[in-house]
C-alpha positions in Angstrom: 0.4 -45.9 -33.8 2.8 -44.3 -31.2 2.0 -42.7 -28.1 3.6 -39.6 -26.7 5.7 -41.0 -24.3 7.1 -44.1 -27.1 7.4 -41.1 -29.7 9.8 -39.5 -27.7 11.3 -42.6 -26.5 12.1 -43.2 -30.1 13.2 -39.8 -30.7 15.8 -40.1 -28.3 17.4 -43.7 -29.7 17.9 -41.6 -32.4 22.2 -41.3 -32.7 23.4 -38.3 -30.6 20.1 -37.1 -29.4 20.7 -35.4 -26.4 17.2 -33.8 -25.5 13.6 -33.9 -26.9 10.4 -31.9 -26.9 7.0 -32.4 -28.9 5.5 -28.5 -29.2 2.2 -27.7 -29.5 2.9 -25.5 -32.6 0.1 -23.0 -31.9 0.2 -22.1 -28.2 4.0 -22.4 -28.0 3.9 -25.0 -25.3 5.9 -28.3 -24.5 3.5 -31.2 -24.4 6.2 -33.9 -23.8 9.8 -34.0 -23.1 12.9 -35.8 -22.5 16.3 -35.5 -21.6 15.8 -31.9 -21.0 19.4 -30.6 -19.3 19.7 -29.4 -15.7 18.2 -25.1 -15.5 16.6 -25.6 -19.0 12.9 -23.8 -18.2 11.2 -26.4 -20.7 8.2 -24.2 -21.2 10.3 -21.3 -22.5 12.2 -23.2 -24.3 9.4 -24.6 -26.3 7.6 -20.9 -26.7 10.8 -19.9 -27.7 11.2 -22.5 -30.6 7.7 -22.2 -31.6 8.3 -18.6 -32.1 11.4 -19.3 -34.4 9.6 -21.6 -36.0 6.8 -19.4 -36.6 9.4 -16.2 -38.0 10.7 -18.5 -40.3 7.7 -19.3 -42.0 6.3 -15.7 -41.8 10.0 -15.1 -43.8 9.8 -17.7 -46.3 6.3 -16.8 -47.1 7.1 -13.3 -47.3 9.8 -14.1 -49.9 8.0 -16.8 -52.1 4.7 -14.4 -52.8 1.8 -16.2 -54.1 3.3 -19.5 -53.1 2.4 -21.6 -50.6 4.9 -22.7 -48.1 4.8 -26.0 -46.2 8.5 -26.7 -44.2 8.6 -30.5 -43.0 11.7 -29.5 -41.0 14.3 -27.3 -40.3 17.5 -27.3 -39.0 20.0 -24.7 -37.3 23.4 -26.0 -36.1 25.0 -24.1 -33.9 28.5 -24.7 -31.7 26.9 -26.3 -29.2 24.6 -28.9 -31.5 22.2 -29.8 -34.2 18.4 -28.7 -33.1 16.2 -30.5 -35.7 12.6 -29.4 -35.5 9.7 -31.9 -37.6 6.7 -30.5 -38.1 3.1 -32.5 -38.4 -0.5 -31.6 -38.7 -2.8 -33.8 -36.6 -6.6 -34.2 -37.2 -7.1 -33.7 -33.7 -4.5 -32.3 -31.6 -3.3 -29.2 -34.5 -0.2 -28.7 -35.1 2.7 -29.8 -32.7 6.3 -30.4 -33.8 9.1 -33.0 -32.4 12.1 -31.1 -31.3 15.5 -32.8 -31.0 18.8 -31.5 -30.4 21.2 -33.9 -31.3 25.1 -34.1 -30.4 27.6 -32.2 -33.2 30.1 -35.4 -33.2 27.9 -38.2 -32.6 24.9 -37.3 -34.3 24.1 -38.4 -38.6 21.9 -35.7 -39.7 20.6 -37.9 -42.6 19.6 -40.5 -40.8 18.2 -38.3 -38.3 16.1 -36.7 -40.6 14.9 -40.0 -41.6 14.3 -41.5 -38.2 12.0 -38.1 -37.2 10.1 -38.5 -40.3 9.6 -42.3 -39.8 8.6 -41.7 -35.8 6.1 -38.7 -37.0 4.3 -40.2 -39.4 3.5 -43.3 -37.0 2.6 -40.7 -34.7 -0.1 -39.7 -36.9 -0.8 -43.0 -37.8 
């Protein structure tokens, strides 16, 4: 089983990780980070990925009626990077998710993908 602090340790061996976060998914707060760059406001940051995370399943829900929707992780690249968000539900702390933003040349999404779901489900452990 993995503590916070080795999760994110992990999470940022991972190839091209530049920053991590693990979000408490239901009040929007950062309860771990690393890497974060210089005048990044952590806390906003995580409310504010929280909150994406949280339109994005209100849309897909909206759009598959009747179905249930469970995302185990999304991705958005944008010119600046890969942000790569994993989602888990723990017994005991709800639900929090491991945020990583990971470098657009140096980075292997697949094997990113794969190392997050590896490290989170350890977590849970």
């Amino acid at each position: 089983m993995l503590g916070l602090d080795d999760c994110l340790t992990e999470v940022m061996a991972i190839p091209g990780a530049l920053d991590a976060m693990l979000l408490d998914q239901t009040s929007g707060m950062a309860v771990a980070a690393s890497g974060a760059p210089q005048g990044v406001d952590t806390e906003r940051s995580a409310a504010a990925l929280t909150e994406t995370l949280r339109a994005t399943m209100d849309g897909l829900a909206r759009s598959c009626p009747g179905d249930t929707v469970r995302i185990d992780d999304m991705l958005v690249t944008t010119d600046r990077g890969h942000h790569l968000l994993r989602l888990m539900e723990t017994v005991f702390e709800g639900p929090l998710v491991i945020y990583v933003r990971l470098d657009l040349e140096r980075s292997n999404l697949a094997l990113a993908r794969h190392r997050l779901r590896d490290i989170s489900g350890r977590l849970l452990a």
